[in-house]
C-alpha positions, 0 to 999 in steps of 0.5 A, a space after each residue: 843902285 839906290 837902298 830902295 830899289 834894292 829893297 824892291 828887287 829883294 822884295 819882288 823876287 820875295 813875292 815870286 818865291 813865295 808863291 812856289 812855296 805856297 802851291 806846295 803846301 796850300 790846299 785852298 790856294 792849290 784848289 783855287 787855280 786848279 782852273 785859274 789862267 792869267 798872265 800878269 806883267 809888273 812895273 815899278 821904278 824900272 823894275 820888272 817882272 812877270 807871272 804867269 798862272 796856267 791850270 794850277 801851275 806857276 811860272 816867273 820871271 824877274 827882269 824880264 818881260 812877257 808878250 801879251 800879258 793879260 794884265 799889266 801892273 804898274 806901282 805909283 812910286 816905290 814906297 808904296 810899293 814896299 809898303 804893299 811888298 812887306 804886307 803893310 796896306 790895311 785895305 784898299 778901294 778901286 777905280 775902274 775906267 774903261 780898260 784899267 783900274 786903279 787901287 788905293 790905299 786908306 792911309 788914314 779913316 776917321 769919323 766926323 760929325 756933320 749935322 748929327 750924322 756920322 760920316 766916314 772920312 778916308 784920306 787914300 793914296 793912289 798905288 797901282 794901276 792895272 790895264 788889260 793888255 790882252 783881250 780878256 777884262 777881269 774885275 779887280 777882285 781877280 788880284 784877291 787871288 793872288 796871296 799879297 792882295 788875299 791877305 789885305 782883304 782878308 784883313 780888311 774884311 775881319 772885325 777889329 
């Protein structure tokens, strides 16, 4: 087994375990799913694993798969995934095209001048895919809900 695929299974079983960890001491995370259903299935360089958030109660596998997910996730490369695992992406936009979106990660932003205006200039790199696999479509907000994706947002929403 590589270094990295290590790192991604030690960070993956991470994730899972926080989460139960979170539901019981977090009242806004608890209130937030009391009516929250959604089953979640992740893919990166072979490694899998699911979720599953029913009513406010919290279900995982690691290795494993689920039939009929909702939603099906699926990292670009395992770097990025790391990155994404650790808490290390800044922000990030979405694409979304029929029945799945895809996020990317702002690697770098600078301001440039073109004909006296200040313009924005974003280099983004792609990180994950996500499709329905079931009959329910959810905007890609909905992963805001889930703690990793919250603390990015939360982070890119406050003022530097």
């Amino acid at each position: 087994m590589t270094d990295q695929k290590t790192e991604l299974e030690t960070y993956f079983k991470k994730m899972f375990e926080d989460i139960d960890e979170l539901l019981k001491t977090d009242e806004v995370l608890q209130k937030d799913w009391k009516d929250f259903n959604m089953s979640l299935q992740w893919y990166v360089n072979g490694i899998k694993g699911y979720q599953i958030f029913e009513n406010g109660k919290y279900t995982h596998e690691f290795g494993e798969e689920i039939e009929k997910a909702d939603l099906t996730v699926k990292f670009a490369d395992g770097e990025i995934a790391i990155r994404f695992l650790e808490g290390n992406l800044d922000s990030y936009s979405y694409i979304y095209y029929k029945r799945k979106f895809k996020l990317y990660s702002t690697e770098k932003e600078e301001f440039i001048e073109i004909d006296s205006r200040r313009i924005r200039k974003r280099q983004v790199r792609h990180f994950l895919t996500a499709y329905y696999t079931n009959q329910k479509v959810y905007h890609p907000s909905v992963l805001t809900r889930l703690p990793l994706f919250r603390e990015i947002a939360v982070r890119h929403a406050e003022p530097r």
